[in-house]
N, CA and C atoms as a LAMMPS dump frame, in Angstrom:
ITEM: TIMESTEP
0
ITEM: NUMBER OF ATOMS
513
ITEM: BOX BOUNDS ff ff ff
-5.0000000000000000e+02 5.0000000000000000e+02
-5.0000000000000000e+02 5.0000000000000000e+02
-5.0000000000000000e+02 5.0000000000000000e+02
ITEM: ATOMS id mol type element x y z
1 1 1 N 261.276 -380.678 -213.926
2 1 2 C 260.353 -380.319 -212.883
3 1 3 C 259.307 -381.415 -212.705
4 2 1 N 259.183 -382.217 -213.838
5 2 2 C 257.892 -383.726 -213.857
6 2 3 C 258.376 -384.424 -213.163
7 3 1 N 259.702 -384.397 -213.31
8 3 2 C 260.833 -385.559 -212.561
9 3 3 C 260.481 -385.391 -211.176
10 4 1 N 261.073 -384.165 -210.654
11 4 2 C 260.963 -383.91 -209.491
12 4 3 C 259.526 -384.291 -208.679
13 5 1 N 258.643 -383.686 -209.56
14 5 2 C 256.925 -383.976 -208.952
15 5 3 C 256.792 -385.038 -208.753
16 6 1 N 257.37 -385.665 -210.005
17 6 2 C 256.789 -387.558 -209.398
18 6 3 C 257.376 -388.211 -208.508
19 7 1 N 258.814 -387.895 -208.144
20 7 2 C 259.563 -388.625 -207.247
21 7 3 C 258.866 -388.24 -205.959
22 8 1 N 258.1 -386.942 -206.006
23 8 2 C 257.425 -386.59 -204.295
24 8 3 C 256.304 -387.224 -204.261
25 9 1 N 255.623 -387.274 -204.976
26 9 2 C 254.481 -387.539 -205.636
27 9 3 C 254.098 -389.24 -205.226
28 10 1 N 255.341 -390.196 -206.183
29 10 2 C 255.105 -391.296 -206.309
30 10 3 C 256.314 -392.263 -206.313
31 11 1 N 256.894 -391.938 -205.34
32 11 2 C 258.446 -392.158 -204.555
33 11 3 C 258.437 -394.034 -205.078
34 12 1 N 257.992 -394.308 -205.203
35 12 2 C 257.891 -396.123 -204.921
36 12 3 C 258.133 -396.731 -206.868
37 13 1 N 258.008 -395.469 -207.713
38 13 2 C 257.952 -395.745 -209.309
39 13 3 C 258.945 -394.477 -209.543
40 14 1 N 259.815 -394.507 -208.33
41 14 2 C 261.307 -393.418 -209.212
42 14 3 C 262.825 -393.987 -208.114
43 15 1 N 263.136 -394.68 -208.566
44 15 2 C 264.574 -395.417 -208.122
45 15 3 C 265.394 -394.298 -208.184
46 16 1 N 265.622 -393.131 -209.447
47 16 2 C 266.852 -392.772 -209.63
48 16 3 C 266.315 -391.325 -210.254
49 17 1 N 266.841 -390.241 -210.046
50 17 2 C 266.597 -388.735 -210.422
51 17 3 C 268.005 -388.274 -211.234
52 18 1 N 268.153 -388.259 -212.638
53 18 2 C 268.997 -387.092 -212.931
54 18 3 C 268.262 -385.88 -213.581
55 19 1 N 268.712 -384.88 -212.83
56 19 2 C 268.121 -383.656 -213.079
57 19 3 C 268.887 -382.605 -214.049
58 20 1 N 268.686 -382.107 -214.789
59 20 2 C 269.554 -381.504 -215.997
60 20 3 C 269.01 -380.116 -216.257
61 21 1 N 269.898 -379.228 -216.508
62 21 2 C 269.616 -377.991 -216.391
63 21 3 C 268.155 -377.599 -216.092
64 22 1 N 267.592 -377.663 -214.938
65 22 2 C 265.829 -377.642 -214.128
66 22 3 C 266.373 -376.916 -212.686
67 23 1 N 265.4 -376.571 -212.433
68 23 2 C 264.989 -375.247 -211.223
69 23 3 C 264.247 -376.287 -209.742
70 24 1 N 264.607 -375.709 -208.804
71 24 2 C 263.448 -375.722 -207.983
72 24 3 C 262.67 -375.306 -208.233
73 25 1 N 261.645 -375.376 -206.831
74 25 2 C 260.029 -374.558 -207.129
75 25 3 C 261.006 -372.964 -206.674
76 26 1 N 259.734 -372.227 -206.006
77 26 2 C 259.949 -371.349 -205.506
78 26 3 C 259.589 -371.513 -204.157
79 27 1 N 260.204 -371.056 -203.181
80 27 2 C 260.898 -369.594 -203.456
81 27 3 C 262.283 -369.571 -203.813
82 28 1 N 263.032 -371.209 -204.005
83 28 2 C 264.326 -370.999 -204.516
84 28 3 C 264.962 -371.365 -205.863
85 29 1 N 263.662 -370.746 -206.407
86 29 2 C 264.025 -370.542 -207.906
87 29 3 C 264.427 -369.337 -207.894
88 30 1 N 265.775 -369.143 -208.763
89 30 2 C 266.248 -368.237 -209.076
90 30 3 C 266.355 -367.752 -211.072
91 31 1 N 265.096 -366.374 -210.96
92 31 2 C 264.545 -366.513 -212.08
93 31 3 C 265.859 -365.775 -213.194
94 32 1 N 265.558 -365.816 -214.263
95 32 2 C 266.751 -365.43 -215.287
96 32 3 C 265.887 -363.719 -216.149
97 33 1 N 265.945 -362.53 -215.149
98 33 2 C 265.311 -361.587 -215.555
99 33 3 C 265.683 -361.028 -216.707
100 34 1 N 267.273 -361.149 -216.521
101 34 2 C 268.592 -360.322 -217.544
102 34 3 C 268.823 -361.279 -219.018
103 35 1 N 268.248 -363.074 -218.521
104 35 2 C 268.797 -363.228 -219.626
105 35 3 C 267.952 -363.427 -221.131
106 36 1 N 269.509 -363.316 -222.38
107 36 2 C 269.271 -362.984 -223.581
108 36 3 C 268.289 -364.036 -224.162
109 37 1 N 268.719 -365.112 -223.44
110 37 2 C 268.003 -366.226 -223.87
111 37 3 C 266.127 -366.15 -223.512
112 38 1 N 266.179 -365.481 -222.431
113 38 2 C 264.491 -365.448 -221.921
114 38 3 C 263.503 -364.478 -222.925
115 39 1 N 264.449 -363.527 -223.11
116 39 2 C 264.153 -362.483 -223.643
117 39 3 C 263.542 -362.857 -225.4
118 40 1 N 264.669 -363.687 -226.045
119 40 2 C 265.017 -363.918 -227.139
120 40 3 C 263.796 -365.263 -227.553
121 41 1 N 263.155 -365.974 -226.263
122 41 2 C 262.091 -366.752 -226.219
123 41 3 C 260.939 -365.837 -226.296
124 42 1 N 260.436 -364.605 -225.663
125 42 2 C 259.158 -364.241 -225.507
126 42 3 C 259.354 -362.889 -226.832
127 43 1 N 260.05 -362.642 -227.635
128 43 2 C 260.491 -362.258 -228.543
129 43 3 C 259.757 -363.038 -229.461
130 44 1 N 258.775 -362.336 -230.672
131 44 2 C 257.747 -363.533 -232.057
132 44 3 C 258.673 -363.702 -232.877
133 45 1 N 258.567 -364.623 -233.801
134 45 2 C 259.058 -364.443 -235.114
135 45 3 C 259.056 -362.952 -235.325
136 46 1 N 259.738 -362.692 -236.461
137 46 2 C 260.102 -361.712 -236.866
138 46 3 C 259.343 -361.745 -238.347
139 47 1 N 258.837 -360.647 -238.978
140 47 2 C 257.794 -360.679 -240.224
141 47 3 C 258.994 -361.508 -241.213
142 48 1 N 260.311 -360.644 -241.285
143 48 2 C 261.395 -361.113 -242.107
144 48 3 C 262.043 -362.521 -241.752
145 49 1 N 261.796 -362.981 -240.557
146 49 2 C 262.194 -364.599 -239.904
147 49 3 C 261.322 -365.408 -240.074
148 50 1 N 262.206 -366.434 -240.545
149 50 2 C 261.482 -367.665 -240.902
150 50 3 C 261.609 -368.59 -239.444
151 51 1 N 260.782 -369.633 -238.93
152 51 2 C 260.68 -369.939 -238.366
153 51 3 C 262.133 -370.883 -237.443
154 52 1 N 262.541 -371.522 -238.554
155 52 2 C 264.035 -372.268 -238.904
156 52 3 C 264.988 -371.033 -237.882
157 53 1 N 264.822 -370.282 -238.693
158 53 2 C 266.09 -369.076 -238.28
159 53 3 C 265.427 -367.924 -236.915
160 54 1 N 264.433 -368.191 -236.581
161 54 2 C 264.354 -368.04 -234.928
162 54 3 C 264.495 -369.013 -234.306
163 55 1 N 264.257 -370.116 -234.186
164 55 2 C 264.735 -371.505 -233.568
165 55 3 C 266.368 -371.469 -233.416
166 56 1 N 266.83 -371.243 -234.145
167 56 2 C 268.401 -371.712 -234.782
168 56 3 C 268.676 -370.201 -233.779
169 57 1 N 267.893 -368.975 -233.543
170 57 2 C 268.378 -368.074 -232.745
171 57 3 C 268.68 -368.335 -231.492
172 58 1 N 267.859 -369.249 -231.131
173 58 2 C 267.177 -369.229 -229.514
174 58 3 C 268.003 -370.681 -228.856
175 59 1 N 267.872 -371.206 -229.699
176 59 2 C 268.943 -372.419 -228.907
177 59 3 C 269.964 -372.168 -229.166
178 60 1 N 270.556 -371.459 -229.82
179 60 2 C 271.977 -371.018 -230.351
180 60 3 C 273.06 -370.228 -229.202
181 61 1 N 271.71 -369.077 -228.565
182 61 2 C 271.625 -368.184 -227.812
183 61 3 C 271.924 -369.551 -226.361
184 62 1 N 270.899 -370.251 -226.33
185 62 2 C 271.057 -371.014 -224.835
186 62 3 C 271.882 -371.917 -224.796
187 63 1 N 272.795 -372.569 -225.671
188 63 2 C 273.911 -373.285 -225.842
189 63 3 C 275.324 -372.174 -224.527
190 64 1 N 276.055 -372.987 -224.814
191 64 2 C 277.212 -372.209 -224.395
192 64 3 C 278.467 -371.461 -225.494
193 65 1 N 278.366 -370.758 -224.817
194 65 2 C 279.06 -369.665 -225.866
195 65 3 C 280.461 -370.301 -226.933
196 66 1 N 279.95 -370.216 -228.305
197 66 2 C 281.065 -370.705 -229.621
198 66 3 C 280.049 -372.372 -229.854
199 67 1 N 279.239 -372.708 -228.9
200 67 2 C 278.902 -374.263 -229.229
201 67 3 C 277.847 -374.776 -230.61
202 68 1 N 277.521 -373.312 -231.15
203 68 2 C 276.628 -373.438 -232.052
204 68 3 C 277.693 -373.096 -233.563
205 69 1 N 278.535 -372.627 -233.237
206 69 2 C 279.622 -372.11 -233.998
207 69 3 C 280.456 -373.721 -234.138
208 70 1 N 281.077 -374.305 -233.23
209 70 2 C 281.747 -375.664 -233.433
210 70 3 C 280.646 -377.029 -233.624
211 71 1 N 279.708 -376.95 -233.193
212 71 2 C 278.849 -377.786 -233.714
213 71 3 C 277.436 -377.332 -233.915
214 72 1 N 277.464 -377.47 -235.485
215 72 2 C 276.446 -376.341 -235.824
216 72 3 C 275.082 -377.319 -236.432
217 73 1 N 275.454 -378.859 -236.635
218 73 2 C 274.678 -379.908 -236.945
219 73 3 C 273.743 -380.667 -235.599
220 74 1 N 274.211 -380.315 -234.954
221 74 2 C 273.522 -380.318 -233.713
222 74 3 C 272.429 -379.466 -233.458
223 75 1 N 272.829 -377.974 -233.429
224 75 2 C 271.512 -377.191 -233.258
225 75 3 C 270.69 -377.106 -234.12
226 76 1 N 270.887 -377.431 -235.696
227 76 2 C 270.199 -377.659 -236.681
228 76 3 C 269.007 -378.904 -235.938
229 77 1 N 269.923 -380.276 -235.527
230 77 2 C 269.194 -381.217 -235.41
231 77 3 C 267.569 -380.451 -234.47
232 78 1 N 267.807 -379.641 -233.647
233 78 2 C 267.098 -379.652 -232.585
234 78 3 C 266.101 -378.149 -233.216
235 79 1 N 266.828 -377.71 -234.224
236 79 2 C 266.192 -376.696 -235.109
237 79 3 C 264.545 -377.978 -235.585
238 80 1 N 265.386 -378.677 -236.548
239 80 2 C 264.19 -379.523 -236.856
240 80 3 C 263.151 -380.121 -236.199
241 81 1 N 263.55 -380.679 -235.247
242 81 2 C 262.494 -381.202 -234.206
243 81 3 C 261.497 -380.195 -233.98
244 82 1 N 261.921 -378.786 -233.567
245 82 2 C 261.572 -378.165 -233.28
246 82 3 C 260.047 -377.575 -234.761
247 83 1 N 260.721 -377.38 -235.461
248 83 2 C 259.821 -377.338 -236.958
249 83 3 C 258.913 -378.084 -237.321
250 84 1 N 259.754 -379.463 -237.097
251 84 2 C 258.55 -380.097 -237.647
252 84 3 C 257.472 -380.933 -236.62
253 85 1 N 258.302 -380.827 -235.007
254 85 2 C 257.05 -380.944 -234.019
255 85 3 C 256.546 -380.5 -233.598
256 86 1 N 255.983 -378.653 -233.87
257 86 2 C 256.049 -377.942 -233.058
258 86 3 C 254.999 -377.802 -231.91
259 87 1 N 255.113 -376.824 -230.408
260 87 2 C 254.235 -377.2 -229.659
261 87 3 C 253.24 -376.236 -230.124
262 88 1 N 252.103 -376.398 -229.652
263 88 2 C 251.272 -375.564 -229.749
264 88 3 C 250.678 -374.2 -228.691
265 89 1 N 251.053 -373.11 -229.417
266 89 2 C 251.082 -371.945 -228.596
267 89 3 C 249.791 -372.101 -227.288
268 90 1 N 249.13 -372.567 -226.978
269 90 2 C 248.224 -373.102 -226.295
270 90 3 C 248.732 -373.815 -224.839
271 91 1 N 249.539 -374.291 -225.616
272 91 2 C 250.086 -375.457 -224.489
273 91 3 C 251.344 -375.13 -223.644
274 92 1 N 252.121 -374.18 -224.811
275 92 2 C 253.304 -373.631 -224.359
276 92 3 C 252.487 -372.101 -223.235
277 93 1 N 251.653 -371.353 -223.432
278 93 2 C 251.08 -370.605 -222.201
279 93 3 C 250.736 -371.614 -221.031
280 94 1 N 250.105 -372.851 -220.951
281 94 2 C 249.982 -373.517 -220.232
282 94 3 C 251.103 -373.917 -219.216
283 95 1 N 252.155 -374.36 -220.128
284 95 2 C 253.547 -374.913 -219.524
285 95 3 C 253.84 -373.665 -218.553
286 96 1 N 253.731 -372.517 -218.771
287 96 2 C 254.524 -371.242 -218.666
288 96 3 C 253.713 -371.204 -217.144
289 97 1 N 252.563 -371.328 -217.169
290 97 2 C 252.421 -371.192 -216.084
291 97 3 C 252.526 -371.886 -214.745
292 98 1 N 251.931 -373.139 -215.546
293 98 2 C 252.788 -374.548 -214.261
294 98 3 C 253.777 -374.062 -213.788
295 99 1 N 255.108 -373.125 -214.854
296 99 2 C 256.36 -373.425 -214.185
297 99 3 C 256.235 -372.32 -213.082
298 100 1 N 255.373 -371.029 -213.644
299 100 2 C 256.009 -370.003 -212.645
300 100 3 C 254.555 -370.179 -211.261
301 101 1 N 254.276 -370.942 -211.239
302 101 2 C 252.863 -371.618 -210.263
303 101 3 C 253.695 -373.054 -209.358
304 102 1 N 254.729 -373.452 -209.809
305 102 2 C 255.348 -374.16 -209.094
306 102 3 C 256.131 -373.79 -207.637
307 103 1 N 255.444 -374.482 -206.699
308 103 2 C 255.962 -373.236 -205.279
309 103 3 C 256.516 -374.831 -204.136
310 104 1 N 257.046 -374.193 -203.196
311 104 2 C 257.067 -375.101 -202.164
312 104 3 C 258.395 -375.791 -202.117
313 105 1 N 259.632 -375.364 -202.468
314 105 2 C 260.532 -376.173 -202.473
315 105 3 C 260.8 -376.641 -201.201
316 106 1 N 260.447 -376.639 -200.101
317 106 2 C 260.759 -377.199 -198.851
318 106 3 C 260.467 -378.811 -199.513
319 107 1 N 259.708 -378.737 -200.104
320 107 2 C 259.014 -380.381 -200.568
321 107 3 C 260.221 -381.183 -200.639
322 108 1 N 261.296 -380.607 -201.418
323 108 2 C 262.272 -381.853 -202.005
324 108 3 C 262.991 -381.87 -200.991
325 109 1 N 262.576 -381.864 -199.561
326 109 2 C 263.368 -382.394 -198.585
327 109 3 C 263.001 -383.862 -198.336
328 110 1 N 261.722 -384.327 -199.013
329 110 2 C 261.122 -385.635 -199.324
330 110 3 C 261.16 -386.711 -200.342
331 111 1 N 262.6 -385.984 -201.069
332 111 2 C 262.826 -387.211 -202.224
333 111 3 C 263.352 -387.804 -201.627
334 112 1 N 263.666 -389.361 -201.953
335 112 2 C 264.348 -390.505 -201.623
336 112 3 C 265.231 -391.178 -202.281
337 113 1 N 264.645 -390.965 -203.55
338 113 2 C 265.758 -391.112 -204.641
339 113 3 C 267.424 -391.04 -205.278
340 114 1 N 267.889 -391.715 -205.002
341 114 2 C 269.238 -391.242 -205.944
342 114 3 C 269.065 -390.162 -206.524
343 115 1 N 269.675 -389.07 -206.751
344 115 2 C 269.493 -388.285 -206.985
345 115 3 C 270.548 -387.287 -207.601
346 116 1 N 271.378 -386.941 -209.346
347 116 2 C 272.323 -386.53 -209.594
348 116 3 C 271.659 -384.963 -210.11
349 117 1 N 272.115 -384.405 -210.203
350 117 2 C 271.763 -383.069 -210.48
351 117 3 C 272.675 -382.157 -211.087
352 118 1 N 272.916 -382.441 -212.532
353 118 2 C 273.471 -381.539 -213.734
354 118 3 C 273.185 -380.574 -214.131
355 119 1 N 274.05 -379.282 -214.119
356 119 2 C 274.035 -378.334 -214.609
357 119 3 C 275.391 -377.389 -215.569
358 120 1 N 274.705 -376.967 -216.383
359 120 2 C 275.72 -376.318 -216.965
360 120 3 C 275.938 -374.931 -216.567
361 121 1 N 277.455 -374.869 -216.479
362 121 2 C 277.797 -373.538 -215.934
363 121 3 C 277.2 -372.167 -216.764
364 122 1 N 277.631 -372.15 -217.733
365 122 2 C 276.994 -371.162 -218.684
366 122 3 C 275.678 -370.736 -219.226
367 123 1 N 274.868 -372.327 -218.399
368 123 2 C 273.226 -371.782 -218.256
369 123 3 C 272.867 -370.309 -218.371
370 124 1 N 272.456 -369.894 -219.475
371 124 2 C 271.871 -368.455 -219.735
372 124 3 C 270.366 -368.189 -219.879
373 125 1 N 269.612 -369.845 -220.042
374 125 2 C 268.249 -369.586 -219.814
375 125 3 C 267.87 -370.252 -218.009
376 126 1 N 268.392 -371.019 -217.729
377 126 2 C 267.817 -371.2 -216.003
378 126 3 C 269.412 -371.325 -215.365
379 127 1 N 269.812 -369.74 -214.663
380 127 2 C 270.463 -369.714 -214.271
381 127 3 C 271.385 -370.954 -213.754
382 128 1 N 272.901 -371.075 -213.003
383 128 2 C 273.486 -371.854 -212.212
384 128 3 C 272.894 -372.291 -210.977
385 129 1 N 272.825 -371.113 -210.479
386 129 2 C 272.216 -370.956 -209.133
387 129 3 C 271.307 -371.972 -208.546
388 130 1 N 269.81 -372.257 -209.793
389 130 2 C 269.354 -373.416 -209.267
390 130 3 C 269.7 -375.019 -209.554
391 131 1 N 271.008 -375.452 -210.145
392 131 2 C 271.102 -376.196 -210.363
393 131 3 C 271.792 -376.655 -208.708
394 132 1 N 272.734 -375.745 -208.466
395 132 2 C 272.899 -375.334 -207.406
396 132 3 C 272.177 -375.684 -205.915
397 133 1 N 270.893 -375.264 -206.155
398 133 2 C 270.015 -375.063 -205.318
399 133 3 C 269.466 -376.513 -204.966
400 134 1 N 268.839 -377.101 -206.094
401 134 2 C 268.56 -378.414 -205.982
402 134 3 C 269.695 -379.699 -205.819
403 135 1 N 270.989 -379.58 -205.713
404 135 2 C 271.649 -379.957 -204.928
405 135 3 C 272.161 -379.787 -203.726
406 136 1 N 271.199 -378.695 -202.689
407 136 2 C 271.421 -378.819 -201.252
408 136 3 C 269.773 -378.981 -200.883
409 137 1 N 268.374 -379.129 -201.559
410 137 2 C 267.596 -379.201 -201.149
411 137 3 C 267.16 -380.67 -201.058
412 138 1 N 267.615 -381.533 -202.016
413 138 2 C 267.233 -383.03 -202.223
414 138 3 C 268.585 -383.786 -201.469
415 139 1 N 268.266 -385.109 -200.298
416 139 2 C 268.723 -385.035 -199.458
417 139 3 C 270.067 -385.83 -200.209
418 140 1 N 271.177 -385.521 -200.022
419 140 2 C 272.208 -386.637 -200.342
420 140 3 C 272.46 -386.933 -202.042
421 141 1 N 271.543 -385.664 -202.936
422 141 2 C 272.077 -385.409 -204.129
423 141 3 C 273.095 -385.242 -204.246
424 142 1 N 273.26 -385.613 -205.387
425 142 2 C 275.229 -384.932 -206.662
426 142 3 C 274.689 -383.978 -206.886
427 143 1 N 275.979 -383.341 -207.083
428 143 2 C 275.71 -382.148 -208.217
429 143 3 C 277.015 -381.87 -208.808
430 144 1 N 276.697 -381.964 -210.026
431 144 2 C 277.891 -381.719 -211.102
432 144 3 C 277.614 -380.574 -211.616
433 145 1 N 278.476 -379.52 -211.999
434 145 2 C 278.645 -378.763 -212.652
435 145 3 C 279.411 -378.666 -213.623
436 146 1 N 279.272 -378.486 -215.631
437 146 2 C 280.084 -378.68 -215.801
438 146 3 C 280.62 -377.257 -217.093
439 147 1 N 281.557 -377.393 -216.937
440 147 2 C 282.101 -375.893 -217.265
441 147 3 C 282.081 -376.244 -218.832
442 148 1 N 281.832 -374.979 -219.475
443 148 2 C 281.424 -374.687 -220.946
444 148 3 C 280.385 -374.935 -221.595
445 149 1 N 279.754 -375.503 -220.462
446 149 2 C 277.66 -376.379 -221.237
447 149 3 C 276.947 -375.331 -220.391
448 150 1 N 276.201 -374.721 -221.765
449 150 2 C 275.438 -374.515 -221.105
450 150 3 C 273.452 -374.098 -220.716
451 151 1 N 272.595 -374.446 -221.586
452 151 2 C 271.259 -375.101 -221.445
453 151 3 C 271.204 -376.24 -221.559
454 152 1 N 271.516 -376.584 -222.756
455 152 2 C 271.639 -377.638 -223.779
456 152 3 C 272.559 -378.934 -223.156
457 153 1 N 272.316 -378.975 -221.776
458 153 2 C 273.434 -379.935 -221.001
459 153 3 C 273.585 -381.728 -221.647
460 154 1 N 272.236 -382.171 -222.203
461 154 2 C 272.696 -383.697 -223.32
462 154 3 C 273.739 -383.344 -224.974
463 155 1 N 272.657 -382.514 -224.964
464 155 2 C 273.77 -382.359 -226.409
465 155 3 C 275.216 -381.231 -226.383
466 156 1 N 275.566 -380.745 -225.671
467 156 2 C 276.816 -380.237 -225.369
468 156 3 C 277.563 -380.917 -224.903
469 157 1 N 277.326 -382.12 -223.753
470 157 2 C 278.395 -383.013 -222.923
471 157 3 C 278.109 -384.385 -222.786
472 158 1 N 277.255 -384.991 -224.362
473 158 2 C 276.638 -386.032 -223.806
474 158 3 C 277.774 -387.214 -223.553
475 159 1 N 279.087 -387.483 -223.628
476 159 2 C 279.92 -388.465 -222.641
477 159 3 C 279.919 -388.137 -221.323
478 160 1 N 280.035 -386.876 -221.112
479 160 2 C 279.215 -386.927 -219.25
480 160 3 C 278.216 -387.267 -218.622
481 161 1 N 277.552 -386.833 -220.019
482 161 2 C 275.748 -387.086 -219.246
483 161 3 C 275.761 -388.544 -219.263
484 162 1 N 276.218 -389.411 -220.44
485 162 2 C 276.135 -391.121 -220.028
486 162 3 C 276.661 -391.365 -218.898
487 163 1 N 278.35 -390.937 -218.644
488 163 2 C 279.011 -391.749 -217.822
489 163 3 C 278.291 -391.087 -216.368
490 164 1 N 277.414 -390.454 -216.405
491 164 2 C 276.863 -389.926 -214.914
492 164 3 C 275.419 -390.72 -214.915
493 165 1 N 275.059 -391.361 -215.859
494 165 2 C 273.437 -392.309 -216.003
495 165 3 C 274.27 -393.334 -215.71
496 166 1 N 275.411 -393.821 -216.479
497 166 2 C 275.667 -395.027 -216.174
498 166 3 C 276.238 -395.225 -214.533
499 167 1 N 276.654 -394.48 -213.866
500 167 2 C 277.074 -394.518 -212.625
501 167 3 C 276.125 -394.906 -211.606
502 168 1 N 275.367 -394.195 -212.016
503 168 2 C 273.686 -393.939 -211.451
504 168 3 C 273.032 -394.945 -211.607
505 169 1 N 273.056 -395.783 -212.665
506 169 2 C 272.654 -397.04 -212.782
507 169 3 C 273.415 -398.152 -211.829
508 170 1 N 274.408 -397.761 -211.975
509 170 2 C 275.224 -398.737 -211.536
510 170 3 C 274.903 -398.837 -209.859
511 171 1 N 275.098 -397.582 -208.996
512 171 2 C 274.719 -397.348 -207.912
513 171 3 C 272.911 -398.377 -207.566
């Protein structure tokens, strides 16, 4: 969504947009009411959960289904980051609201940018729909969709995600 802001924002310091499992604004954000993953975020620790093992819940949960099961050193990796950088509840209410305060998608009829727009099908924390979405609102975007990824669109498919930077570069 920074991506997006700055390319409207400051069109002349963004050559190239790949956008990865991210939303429009509204009104064509399409919010994720049902899902496990949203739910499973505004959900605390648990008195009996350690911090490790709600992390390891929640990205596990937003992966695509079996991906935490076949690569389980991966979500660990992002377990850790997560542990030992963590954000601060402060900042994360902050974020929360930028996102749902983000309005106006008519805007990205004003990017200029190259513009690829990745999403994973199985997205269970920001639906398909807007990956979707922001490939008919930004003018002359890609949009890839790719089947079995799904939050977690670098670390589930990252030979796609290069060979779609490197294209993009190349362009």
């Amino acid at each position: 969504m920074i991506a997006q802001e700055t390319a409207l924002q400051a069109p002349d310091r963004v050559s190239a947009l790949i956008l990865s499992g991210t939303r429009p604004p509204t009104p064509e954000f399409h919010p994720t009411v049902a899902s496990p993953v949203a739910w499973q975020l505004m959900r605390p620790v648990g008195p009996r959960e350690t911090r490790e093992a709600y992390f390891r819940r929640v990205w596990s949960l937003a992966a695509a289904e079996g991906f935490a099961e076949r690569r389980p050193e991966v979500i660990e990796e992002i377990v850790h980051q997560n542990v030992e950088r963590p954000t601060p509840r402060a900042l994360l209410l902050q974020q929360l609201r930028a996102v749902m305060a983000w309005g106006h998608a008519e805007r990205l009829a004003g990017v200029r940018a190259r513009t690829v727009v990745i999403h994973g099908e199985e997205d269970s924390l920001i639906p398909v729909e807007n990956g979707r979405a922001l490939g008919r609102l930004i003018p002359d975007a890609s949009y890839v969709e790719l089947a079995g990824v799904g939050h977690l669109v670098p670390h589930e498919a990252p030979d796609r995600v290069l060979e779609l930077v490197a294209e993009t570069a190349r362009v």
